[in-house]
N, C-alpha and C positions, 0 to 999 in steps of 0.2 A: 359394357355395351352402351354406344351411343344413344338416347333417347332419343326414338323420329317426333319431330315435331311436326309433321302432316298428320300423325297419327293424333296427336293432342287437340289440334285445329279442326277434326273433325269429329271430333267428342264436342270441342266447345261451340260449333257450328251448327254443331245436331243438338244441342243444348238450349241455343238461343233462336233457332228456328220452332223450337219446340215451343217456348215461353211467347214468342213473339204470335204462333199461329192459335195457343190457347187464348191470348188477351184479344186478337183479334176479332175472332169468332164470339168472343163473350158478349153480347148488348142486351143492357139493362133497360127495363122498363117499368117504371113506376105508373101501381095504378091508381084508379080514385079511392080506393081504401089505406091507400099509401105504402102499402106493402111494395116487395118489387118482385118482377119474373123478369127471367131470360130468356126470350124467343131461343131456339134453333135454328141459327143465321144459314147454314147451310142447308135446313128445310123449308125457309122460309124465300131466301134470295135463292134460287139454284144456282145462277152462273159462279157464284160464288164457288161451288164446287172444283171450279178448275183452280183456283188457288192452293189445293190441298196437293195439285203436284208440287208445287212447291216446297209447303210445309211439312209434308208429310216426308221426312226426312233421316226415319229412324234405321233404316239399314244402313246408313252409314254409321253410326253410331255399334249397331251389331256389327261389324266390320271390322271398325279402329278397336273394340271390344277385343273382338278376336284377334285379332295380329299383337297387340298388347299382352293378351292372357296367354296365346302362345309362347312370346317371349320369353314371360316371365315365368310358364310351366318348364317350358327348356332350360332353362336357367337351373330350376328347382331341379331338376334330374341329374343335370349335368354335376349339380353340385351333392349326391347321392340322398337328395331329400325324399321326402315321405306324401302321399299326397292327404291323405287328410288335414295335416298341418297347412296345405294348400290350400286348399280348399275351404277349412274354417276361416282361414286369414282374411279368405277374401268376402265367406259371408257376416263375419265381422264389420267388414268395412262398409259392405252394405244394409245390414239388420240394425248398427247400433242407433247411425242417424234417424234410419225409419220409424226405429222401435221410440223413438224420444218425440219425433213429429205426431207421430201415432198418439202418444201418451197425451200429447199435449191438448192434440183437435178433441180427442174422444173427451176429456178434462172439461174443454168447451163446451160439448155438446151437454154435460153432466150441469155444467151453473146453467147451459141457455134454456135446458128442460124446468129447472127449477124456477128462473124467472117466468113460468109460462111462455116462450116463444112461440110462436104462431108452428105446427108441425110441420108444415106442409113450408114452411120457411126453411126452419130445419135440415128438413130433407134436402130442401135444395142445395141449401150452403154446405150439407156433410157430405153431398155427390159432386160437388166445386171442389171441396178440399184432397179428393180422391181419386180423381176422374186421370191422375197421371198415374197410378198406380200399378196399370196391366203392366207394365214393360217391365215393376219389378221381380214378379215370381217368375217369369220369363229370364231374365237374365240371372237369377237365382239359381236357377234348373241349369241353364246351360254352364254357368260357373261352378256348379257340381258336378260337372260330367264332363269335366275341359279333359282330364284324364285319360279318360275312356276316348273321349272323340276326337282327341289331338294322339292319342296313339294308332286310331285307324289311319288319321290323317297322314302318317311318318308309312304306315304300311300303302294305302292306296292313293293318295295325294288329291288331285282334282276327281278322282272317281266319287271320294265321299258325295260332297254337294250335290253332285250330278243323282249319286243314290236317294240323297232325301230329298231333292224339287221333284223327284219321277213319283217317290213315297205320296208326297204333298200332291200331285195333282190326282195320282189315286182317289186321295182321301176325297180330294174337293168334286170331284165324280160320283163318290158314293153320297156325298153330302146332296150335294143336288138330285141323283137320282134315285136316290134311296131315303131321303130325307132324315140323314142319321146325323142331328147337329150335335149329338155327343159328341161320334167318331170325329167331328173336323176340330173338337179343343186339341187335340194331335198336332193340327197343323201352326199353333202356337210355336211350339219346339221346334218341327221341320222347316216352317216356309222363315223362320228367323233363324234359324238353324244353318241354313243355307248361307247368311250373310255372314253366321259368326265362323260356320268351317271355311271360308273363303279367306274372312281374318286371318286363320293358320296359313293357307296356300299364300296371300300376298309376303306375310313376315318370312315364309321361305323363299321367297323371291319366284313361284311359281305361276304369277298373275304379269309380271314384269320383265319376261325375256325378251321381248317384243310390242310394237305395239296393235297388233294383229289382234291377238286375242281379247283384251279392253273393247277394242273398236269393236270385235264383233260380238262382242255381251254386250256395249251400248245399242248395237244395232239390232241384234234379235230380241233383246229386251224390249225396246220400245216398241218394235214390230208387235210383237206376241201382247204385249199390255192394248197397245190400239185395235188389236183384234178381237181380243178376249171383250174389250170394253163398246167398240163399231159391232159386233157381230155376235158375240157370245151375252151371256148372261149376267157379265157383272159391270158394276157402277160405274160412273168415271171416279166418285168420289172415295179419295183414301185415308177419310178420316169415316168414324159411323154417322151413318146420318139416320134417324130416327123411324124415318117414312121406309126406307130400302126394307124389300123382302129379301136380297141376297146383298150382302154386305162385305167390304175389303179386307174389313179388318176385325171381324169380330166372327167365325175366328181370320186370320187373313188367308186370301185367296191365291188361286195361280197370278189372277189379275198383281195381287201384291209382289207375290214374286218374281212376276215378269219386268216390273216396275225397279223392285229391288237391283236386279240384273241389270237392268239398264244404266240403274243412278251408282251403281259400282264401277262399270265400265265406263263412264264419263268422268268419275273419279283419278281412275287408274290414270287415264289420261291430261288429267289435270295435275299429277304429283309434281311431274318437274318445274312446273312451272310455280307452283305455288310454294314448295321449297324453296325457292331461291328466292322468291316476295318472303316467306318466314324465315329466310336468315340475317333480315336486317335486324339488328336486335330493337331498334322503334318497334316495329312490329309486333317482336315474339313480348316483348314486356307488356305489349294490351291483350294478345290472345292468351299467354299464362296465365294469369289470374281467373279466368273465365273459365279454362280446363280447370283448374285447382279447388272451383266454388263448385263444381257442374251438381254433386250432390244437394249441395245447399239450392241451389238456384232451382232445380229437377224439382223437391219436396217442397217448397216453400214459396213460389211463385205465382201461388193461387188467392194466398193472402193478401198481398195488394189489392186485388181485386175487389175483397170484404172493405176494406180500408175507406177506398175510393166510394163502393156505394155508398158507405156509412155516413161519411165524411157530404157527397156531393148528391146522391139519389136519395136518400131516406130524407135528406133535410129541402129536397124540391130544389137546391141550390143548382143543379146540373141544368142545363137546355136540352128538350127532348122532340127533334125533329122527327117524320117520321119515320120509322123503322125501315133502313135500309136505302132511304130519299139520298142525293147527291149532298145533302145536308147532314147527315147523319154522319155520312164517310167522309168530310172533310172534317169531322170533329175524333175522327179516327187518330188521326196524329196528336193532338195533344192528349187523347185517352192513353196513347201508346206514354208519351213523355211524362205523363206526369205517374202512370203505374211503374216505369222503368226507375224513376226516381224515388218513391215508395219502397222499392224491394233492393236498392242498392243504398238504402236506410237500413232496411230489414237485414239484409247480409251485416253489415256494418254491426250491428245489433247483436247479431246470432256469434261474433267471432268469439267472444268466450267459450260461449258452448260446444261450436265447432274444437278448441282447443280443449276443452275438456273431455269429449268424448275421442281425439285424438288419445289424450293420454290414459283415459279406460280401457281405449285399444291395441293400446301396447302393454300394458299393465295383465291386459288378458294373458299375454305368451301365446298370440297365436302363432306361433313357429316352432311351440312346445310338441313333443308327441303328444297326441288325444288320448286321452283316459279312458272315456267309456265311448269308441266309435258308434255304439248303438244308439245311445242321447245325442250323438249329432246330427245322425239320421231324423231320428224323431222331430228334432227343433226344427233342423230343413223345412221336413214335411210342413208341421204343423205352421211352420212360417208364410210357405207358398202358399197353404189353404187360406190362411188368414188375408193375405195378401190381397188374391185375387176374389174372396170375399169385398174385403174393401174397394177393388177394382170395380166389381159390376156395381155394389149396391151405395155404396159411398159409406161414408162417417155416421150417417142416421137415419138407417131407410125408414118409412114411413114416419118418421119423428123421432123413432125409438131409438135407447141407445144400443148397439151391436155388442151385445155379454158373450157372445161363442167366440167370435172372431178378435176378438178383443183380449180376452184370453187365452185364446189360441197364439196370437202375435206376442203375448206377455211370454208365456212360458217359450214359445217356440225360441225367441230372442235369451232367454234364461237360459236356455240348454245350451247354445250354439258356444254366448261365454261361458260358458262352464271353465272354472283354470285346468289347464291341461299338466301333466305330467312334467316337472321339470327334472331334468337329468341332474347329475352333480355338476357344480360348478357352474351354471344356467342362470344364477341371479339377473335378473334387468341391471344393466349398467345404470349405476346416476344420470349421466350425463346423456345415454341414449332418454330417459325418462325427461329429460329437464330439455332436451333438445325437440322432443315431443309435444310441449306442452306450448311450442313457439311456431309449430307448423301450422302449411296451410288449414285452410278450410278445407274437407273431404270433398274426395272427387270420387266419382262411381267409379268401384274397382274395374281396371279392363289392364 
């Protein structure tokens, strides 16, 4: 089967929108103790807020997710495979990078403690190095249940999605009028859930027989998002912002989902044309590489940012207009140029590694039948807990270093490779091994 390459363009799109709307929003300020803080640009400048349509860009990303992992689950059946073998594969592909990033910042945080660092320093910089990390136990979860919900998907087709945004706006009813912010971590799985069972309907061609129905998810989307947000309850803004008593994305709302709908069906209706601008091969040779780092780029992205201050704010070397002055955002572009240059060092840097955990990952057999299915559950588990530990509170809340979640991430990561069962005659070929250790940089399984 052919590879769509709209499906890759909008991984790597939702990738670099992603790095591009974290760097932006990031502004340092050094104080007269010399330390530095980071304003909340978003609770500080409000208009800035509308920029988060923009950036906020992640159900594409659950989208091209889905219609990928559909593929490649159809694929898997067709050819009379197993899903847990599926399914570890692909948490493989996503725990091992994590589990090594993970290893390395917590590492950090371990000398920065012992040097004395300021805690409160700390903290900040271990909720920098994290703060990307909700979307992982989120796509973890759905990448364990591709099975289960691409098999309702082959029985009830667009009824799914429609079942869980009705689920999701439930939830987001009781949330607000009942004030049960447990009940809405639910809408984690549902209201992205939505973008990722749509994934399946587009790869079946069930979003693309016309262009009727696009247009009119762009249309009632944006409708529904400007009414929820003119008249209803929630924010414009679809990133979190600190000051909101009801928020888009934390957990995300109808507002998100309305929003989701929208930027799917402008999608839809942009594929042909953008296939045919990505069949020049100029083209597809700058957007492949981009797809093929997205994991690298997704984990590590935050880094430049330590670099930069270290390098130009700690040492008073930076110009420090005031915060948010037309001075400040004209110094936005070489902020932007000189961190992009920083971390396409850093990729650069990280290739060995990337090719070394390439070849741990095949070396795993994750294709083998599973040995013990009940350790794989466990790792799961104890991986998303970890995860979305690291998610809310970062790499060192309060200064301290994170010993639950830390080892929770360790073992959950232990279990998932656990070697699996190999049948006779199953040895790793040499040459698959050897041709392994020459590939890309990881790209987020989809």
């Amino acid at each position: 089967m052919t590879r769509d390459r709209y499906v890759d363009f909008l991984r790597a799109l939702a990738i670099c929108l992603v790095v591009l709307g974290h760097w932006l929003i990031t502004g340092l300020v050094r104080r007269a103790d010399g330390t530095l803080d980071a304003p909340e640009l978003l609770a500080t400048v409000h208009w800035t807020q509308w920029l988060t349509l923009g950036f906020q860009i992640m159900p594409l990303f659950f989208l091209a997710g889905g219609a990928a992992a559909g593929g490649s689950w159809a694929r898997q059946l067709s050819a009379g495979g197993a899903a847990l073998p599926w399914i570890r594969g692909r948490a493989v592909r996503l725990l091992l990078p994590t589990a090594v990033y993970s290893g390395l910042v917590l590492l950090a945080v371990v000398v920065c403690s012992g040097v004395g660092v300021d805690p409160g320093t700390l903290s900040m910089v271990g909720w920098a190095m994290g703060m990307q990390f909700w979307f992982l136990p989120v796509y973890l979860l759905l990448s364990a249940m591709t099975p289960v919900l691409h098999s309702a998907h082959r029985r009830w087709g667009l009824r799914v999605p429609l079942a869980l945004g009705a689920v999701a706006v439930l939830i987001d009813v009781l949330v607000l009028a009942a004030h049960a912010p447990v009940v809405g971590l639910l809408d984690y799985v549902l209201v992205w859930g939505v973008a990722y069972q749509l994934g399946f309907c587009w790869q079946d061609g069930l979003l693309t027989r016309g262009r009727a129905l696009p247009a009119a998810m762009a249309a009632v989307g944006a409708a529904g998002f400007a009414g929820l947000v003119g008249f209803g309850p929630f924010p414009l803004s679809l990133i979190l912002v600190s000051d909101e008593t009801v928020s888009n994305t934390n957990p995300p709302s109808v507002a998100m989902l309305s929003w989701a709908v929208a930027q799917i069906g402008v999608c839809l209706l942009l594929a042909a044309p953008v296939r045919r601008w990505l069949a020049r091969e100029r083209v597809w040779r700058t957007v492949r590489p981009v797809g093929g780092a997205s994991m690298t780029l997704y984990l590590w992205h935050m880094l430049p940012v330590l670099v930069v201050a270290a390098v130009f704010y700690l040492t008073g070397l930076a110009p420090e207009p005031g915060y948010g002055s037309g001075s400040w955002w004209a110094l936005r572009l070489p902020w932007l140029l000189l961190l992009t240059a920083v971390l396409l060092g850093l990729v650069a840097l990280l290739q060995p590694l990337e090719r070394l955990l390439v070849r741990v990952g095949v070396r795993s057999r994750p294709d083998q039948e599973v040995r013990q299915p009940l350790l794989l559950w466990l790792g799961l588990a104890a991986s998303v807990a970890a995860l979305a530990r690291f998610a809310v509170q970062g790499f060192a809340h309060d200064g301290r270093f994170p010993a639950l979640p830390a080892l929770g991430l360790a073992l959950g990561a232990a279990l998932v490779l656990l070697p699996s069962r190999s049948a006779p005659g199953t040895e790793l070929p040499k040459e698959r091994d050897e041709q392994a250790a020459g590939a890309e940089p990881s790209s987020v399984p989809g």
